[in-house]
C-alpha positions as CSV (number, residue, x, y, z in Angstrom):
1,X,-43.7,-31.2,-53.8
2,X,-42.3,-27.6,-54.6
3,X,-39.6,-27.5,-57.7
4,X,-35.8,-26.8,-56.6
5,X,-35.6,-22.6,-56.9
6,X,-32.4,-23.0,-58.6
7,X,-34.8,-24.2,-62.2
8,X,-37.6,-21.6,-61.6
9,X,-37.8,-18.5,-64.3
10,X,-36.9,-15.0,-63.6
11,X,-40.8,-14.6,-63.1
12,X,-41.6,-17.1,-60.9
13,X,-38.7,-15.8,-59.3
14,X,-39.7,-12.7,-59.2
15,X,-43.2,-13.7,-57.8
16,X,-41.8,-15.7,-55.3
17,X,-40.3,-12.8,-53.8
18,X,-43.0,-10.4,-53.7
19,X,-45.1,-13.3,-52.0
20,X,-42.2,-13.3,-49.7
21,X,-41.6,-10.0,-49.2
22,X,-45.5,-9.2,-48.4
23,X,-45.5,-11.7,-45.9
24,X,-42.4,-10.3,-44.2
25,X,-44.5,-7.0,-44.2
26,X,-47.5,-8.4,-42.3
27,X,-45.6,-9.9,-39.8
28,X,-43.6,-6.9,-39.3
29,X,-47.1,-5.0,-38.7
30,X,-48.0,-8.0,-36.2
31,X,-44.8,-8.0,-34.4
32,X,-44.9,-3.6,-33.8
33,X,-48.5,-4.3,-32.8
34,X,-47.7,-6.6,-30.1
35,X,-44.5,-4.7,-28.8
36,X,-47.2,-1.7,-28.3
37,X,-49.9,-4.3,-26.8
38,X,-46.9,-5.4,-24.3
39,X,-45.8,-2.2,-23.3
40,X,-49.4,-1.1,-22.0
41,X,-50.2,-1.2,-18.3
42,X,-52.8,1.0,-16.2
43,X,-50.5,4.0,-16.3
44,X,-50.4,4.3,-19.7
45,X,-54.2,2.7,-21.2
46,X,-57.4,2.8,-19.8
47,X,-56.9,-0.5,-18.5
48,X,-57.5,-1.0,-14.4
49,X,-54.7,-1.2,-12.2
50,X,-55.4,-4.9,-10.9
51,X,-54.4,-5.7,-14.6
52,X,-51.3,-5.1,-14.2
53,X,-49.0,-7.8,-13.6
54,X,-46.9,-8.5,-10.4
55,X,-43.7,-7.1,-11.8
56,X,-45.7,-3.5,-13.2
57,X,-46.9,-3.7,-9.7
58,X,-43.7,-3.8,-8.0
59,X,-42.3,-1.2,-10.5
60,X,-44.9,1.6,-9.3
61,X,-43.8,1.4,-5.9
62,X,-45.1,3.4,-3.2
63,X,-43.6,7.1,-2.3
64,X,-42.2,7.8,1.2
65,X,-44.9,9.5,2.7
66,X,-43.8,13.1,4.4
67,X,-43.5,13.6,7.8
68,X,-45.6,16.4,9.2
69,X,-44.9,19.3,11.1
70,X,-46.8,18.8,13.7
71,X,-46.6,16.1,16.7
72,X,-48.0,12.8,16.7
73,X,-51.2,11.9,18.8
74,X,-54.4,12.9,19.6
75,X,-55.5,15.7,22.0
76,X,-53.6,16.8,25.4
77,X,-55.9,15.9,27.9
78,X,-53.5,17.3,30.2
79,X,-56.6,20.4,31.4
């Protein structure tokens, strides 16, 4: 069983918080690592687009498609 803090020295103290503090540091790393790894989707890795989950999906949604100038159907067979 670990001592209280309260009776450690001003080294072990000391020691003890650089341990601390370097293990803050690594996790830091780990956490802005995975906030990247999260934010990736086909639009922005070179990762296929049926990766992308339902809601990425439903963000890139389809763009009106123009109308065009000219008439709908096929040929006039009216000769």
């Amino acid at each position: 069983m670990t001592r209280d803090p309260a009776s450690w020295s001003r080294e072990e103290l000391l020691t003890a918080l650089a341990e601390r503090d370097a293990v803050i540091a690594a996790l830091m790393a780990e956490i802005e690592q995975l906030k990247r790894r999260v934010g990736m989707d086909s639009s922005n890795s070179s990762l296929p687009p049926g990766s992308d989950g339902l809601a990425a999906r439903d963000k890139r949604a389809k763009k009106p498609k123009k109308r065009s100038p000219r008439p709908r159907g096929g040929q006039c067979a009216c000769r």
